[in-house]
DODREN-363758 format. One record per residue (C-alpha): residue in three letters; x, y, z. Coordinates in Angstrom, 2 decimals. Layout:
<doza ala; <X; Y; Z>>,
...
% end
This chain:
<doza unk; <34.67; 14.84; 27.28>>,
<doza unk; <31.42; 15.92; 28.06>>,
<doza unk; <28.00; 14.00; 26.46>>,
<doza unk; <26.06; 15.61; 23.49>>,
<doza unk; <22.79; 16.74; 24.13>>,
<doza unk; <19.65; 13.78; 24.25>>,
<doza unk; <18.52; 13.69; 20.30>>,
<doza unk; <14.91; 14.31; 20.00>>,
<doza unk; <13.66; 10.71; 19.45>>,
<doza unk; <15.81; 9.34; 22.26>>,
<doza unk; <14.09; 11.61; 24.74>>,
<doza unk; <10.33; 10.64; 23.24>>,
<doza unk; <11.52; 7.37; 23.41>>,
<doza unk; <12.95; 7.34; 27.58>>,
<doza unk; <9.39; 9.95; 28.28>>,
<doza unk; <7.56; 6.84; 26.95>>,
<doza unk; <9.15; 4.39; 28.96>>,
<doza unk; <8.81; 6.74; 32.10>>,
<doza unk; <4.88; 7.30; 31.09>>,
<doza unk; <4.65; 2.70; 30.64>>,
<doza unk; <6.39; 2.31; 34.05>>,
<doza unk; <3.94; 5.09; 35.36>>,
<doza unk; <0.95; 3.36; 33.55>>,
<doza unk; <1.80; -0.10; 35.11>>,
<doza unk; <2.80; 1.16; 38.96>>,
<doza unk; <-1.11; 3.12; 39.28>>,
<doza unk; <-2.53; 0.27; 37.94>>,
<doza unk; <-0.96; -1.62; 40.18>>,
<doza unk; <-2.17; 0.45; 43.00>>,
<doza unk; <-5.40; 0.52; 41.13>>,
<doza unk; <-5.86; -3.01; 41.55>>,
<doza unk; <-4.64; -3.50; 45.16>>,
<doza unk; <-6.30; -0.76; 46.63>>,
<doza unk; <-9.33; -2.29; 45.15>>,
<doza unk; <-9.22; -5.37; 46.70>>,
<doza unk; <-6.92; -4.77; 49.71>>,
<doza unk; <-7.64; -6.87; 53.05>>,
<doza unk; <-9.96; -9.19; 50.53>>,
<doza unk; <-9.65; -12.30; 51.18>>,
<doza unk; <-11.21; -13.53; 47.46>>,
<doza unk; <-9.29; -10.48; 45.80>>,
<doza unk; <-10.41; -10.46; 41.89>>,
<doza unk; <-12.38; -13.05; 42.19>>,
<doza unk; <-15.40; -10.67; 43.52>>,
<doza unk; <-15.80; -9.20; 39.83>>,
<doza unk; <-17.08; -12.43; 38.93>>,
<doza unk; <-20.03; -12.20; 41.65>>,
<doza unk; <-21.89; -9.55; 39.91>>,
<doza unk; <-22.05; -10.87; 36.41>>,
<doza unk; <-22.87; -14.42; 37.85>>,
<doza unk; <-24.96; -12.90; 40.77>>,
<doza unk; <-26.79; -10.97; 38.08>>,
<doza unk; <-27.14; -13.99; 35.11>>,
<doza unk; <-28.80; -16.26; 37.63>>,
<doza unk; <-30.80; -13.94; 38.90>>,
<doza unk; <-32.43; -12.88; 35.34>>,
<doza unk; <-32.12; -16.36; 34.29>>,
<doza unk; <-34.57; -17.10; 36.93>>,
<doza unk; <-36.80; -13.82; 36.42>>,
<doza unk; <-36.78; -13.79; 32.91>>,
<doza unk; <-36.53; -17.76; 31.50>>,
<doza unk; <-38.43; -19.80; 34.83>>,
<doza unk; <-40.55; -17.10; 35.49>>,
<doza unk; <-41.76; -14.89; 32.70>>,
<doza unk; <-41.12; -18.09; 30.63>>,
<doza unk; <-39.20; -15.80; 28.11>>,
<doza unk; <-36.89; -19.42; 27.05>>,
<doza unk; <-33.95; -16.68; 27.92>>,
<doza unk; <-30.53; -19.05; 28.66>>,
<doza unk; <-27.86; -18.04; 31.40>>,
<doza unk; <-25.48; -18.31; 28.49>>,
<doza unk; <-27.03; -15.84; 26.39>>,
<doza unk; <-27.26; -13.41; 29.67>>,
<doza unk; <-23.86; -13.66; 30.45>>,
<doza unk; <-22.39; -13.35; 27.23>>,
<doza unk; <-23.29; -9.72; 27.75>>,
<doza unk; <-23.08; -9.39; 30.88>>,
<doza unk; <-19.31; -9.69; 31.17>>,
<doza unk; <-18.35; -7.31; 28.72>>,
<doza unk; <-20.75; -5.01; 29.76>>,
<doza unk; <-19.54; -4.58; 33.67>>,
<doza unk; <-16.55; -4.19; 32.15>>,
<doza unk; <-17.50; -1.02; 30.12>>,
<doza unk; <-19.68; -0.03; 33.61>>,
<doza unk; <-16.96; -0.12; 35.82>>,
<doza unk; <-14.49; 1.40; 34.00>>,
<doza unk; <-16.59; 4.38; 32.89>>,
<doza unk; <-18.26; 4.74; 36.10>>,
<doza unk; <-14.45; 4.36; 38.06>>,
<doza unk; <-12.89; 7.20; 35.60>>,
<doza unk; <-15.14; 9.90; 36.37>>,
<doza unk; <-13.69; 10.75; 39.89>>,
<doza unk; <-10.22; 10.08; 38.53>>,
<doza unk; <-9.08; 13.43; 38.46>>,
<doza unk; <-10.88; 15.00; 41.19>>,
<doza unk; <-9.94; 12.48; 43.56>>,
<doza unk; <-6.39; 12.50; 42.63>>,
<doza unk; <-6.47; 16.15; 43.07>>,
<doza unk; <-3.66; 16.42; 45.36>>,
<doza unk; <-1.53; 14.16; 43.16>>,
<doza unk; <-2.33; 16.86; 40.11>>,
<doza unk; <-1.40; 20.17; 42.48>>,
<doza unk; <2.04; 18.93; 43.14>>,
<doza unk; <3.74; 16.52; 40.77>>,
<doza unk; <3.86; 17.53; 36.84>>,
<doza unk; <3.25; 13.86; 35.35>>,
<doza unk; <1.38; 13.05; 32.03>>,
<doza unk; <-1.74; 13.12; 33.30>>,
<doza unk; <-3.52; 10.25; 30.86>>,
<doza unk; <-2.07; 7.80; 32.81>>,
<doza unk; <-5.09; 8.53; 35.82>>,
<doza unk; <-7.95; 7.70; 33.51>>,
<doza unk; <-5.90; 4.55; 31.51>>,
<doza unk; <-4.80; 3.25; 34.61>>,
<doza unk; <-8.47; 2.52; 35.73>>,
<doza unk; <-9.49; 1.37; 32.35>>,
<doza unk; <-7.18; -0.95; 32.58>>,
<doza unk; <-7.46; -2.17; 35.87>>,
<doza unk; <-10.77; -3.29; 34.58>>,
<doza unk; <-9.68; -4.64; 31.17>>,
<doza unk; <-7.01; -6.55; 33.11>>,
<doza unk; <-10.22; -7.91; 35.27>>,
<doza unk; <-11.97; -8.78; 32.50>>,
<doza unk; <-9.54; -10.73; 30.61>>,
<doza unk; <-9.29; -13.18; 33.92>>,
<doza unk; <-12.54; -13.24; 33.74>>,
<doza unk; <-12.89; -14.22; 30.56>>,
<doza unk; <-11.59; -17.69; 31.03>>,
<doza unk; <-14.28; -18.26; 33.58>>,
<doza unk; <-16.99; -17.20; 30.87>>,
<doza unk; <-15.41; -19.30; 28.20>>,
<doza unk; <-14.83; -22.24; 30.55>>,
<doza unk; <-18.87; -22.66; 31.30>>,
<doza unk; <-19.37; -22.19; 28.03>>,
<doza unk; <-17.67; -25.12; 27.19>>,
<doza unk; <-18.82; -27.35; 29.84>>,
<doza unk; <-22.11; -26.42; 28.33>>,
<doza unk; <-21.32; -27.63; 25.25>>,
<doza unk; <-20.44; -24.73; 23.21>>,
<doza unk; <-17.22; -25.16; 20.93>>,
<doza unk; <-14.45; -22.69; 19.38>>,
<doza unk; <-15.28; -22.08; 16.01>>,
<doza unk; <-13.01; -20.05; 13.61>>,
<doza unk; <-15.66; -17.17; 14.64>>,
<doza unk; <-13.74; -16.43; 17.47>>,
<doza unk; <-11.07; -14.84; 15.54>>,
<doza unk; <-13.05; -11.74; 15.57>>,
<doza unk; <-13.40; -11.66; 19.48>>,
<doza unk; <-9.93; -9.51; 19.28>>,
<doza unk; <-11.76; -6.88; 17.03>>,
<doza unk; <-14.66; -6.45; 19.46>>,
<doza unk; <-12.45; -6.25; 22.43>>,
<doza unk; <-10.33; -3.37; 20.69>>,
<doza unk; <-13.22; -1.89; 19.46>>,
<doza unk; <-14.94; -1.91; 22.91>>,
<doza unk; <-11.62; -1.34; 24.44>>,
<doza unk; <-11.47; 2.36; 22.25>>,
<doza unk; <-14.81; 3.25; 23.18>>,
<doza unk; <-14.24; 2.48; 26.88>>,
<doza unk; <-11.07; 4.87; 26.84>>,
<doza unk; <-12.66; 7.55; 25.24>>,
<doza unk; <-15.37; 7.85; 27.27>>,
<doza unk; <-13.38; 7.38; 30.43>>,
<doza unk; <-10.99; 10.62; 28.99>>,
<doza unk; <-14.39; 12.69; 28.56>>,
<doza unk; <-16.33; 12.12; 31.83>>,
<doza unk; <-12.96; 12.19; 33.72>>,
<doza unk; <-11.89; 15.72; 32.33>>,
<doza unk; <-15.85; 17.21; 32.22>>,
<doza unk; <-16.29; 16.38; 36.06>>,
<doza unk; <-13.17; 18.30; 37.16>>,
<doza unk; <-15.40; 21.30; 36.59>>,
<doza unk; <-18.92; 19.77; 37.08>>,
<doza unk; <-19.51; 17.77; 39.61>>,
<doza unk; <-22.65; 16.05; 39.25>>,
<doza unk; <-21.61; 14.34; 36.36>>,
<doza unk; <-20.07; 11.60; 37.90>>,
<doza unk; <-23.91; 11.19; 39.95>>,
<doza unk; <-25.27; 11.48; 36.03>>,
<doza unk; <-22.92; 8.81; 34.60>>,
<doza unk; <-24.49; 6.53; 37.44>>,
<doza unk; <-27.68; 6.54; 36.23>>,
<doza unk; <-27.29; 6.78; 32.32>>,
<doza unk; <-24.99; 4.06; 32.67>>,
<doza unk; <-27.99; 2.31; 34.35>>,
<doza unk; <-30.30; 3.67; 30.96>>,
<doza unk; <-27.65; 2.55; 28.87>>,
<doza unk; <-27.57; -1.30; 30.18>>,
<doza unk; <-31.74; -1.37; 29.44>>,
<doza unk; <-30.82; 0.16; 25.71>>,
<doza unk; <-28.56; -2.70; 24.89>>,
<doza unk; <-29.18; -5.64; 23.89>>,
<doza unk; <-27.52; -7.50; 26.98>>,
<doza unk; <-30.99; -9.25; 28.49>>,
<doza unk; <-32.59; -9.30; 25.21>>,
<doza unk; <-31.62; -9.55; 21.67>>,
<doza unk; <-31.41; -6.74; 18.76>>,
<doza unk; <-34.22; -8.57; 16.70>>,
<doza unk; <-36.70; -8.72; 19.34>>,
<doza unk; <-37.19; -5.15; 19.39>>,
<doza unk; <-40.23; -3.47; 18.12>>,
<doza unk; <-39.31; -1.41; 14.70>>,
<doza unk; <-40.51; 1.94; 16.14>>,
<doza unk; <-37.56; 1.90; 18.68>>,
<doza unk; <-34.56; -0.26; 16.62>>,
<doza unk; <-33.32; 3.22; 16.20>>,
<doza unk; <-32.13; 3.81; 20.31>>,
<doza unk; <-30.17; 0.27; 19.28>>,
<doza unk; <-29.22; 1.97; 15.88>>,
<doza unk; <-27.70; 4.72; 17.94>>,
<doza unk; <-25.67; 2.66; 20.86>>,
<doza unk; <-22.57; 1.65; 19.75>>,
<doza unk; <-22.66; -0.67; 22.36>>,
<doza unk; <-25.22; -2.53; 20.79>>,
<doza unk; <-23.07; -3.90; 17.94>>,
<doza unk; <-20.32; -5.16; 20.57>>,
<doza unk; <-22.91; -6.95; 22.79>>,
<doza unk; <-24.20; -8.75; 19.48>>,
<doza unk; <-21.29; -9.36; 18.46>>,
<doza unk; <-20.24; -11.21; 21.60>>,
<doza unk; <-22.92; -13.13; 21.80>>,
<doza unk; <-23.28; -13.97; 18.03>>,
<doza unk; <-19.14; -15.19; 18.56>>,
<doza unk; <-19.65; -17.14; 21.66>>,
<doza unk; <-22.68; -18.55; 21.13>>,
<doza unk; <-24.01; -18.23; 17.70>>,
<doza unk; <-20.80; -18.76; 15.29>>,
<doza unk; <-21.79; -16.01; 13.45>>,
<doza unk; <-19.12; -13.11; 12.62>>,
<doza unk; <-20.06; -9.38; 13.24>>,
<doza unk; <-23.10; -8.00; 11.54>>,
<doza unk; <-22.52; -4.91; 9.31>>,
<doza unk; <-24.01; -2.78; 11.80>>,
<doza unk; <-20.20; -3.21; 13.20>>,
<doza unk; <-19.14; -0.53; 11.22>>,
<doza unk; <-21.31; 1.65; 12.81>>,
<doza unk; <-20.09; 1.27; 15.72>>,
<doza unk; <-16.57; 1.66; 14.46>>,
<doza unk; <-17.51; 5.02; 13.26>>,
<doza unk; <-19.10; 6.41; 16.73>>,
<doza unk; <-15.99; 4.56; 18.60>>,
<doza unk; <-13.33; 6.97; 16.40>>,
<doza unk; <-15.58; 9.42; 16.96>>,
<doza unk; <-15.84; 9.25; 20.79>>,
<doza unk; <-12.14; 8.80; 21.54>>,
<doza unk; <-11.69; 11.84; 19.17>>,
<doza unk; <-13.67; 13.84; 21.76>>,
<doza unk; <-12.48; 12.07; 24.41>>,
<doza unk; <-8.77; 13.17; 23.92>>,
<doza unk; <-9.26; 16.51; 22.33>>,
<doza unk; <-11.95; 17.15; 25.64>>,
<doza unk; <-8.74; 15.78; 27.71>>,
<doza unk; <-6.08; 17.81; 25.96>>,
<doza unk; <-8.24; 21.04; 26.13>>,
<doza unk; <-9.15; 21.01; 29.65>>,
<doza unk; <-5.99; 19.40; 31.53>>,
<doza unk; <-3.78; 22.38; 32.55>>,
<doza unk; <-6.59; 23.98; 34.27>>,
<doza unk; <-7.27; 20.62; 36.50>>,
<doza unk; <-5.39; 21.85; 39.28>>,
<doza unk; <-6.49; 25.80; 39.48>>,
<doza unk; <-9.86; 24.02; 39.64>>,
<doza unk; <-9.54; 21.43; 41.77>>,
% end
């Protein structure tokens, strides 16, 4: 008696499973290659936010007197290396998995998730650390921080989608990946990470009207620190998030089965 042929949903279903297992090994990889013959393994991706926080704490409250906090720098400053580095890691994904691409037919979404969330999984170990000083500094969980799971999906979204875009536009130009460096480095000055929204002049609130990350790193800090929920400008941000994974995926989708004549 020989077996019926797979129904339709039962192969989507087994090509799912093979695409999760896929997801989960390169992350894997991801991770360990990233910290392989470390001896402090993740623990270095909490030296740059701290590193950074003192530093500007020092700078910008001793110094310049601004009355700036560490808490209110690294509020931002997590989430924000943890758009950085996952943007900044996806735009070499394909290109320097060409070989990978030239002779194994895999879905090829997996390259750019796994690195996003490498550094999601980073963050969210970090995140205890962040939370922890918080508390010995006195700062309490208020029912405020029920929102903090729609700013990390929201800033989770935006990181994907422009991880799919730079990824699949650098296959066939190059110097993106050397551009994404230093708009990402624009970008962190245009944010409201070592300032806040309302201290900027009115000619220029409209660069902050225009970030979508701008929303997200207000709305961390006005969770963590201010028990405030998200301001409406959230919405806006929702809206340019959809709209960025849209062109993420549909840049993705377009370009992928030339990645490998080009590369």
């Amino acid at each position: 008696m020989t077996a019926g042929p797979v129904s339709l949903p039962a192969r989507e279903l087994r090509s799912l499973r093979q695409s999760g297992e896929l997801l989960a090994a390169l992350t894997s990889r991801e991770l360990r290659l990233r910290y392989q013959g470390s001896f402090f393994g993740w623990a270095w991706s909490l030296v740059r936010p701290l590193a950074l926080g003192l530093i500007l704490t020092f700078a910008l409250g001793k110094v310049l007197g601004t009355g700036i906090t560490a808490e209110f720098l690294l509020a931002g400053l997590f989430p924000w290396f943890w758009f950085q580095s996952s943007v900044q890691a996806a735009a070499a994904t394909f290109v320097g998995n060409g070989g990978l691409l030239k002779k194994v037919r895999f879905p090829r979404e997996v390259l750019p998730l796994s690195v996003v969330l490498g550094n999601t999984l980073q963050f969210l170990l970090a995140l205890p650390v962040l939370v922890g000083f918080l508390l010995w500094d006195g700062y309490t969980p208020t029912r405020q921080w029920l929102a903090l799971p729609l700013i990390f999906a929201l800033q989770l979204a935006l990181t994907t989608g422009l991880a799919f875009f730079v990824a699949s536009v650098t296959v066939f130009f190059r110097d993106l990946e050397h551009i994404v460096e230093v708009l990402l480095n624009l970008v962190f000055y245009a944010t409201p990470i070592i300032y806040s929204a309302g201290a900027v002049p009115p000619e220029y609130r409209w660069v902050i009207r225009l970030n979508p990350l701008a929303p997200l790193a207000d709305g961390w800090r006005g969770i963590l620190l201010e028990n405030t929920w998200p301001g409406r400008d959230i919405w806006f941000s929702v809206a340019l998030t959809a709209l960025v994974v849209v062109v993420g995926w549909f840049t993705f989708r377009r370009l992928e089965d030339s990645f490998a004549d080009v590369i």
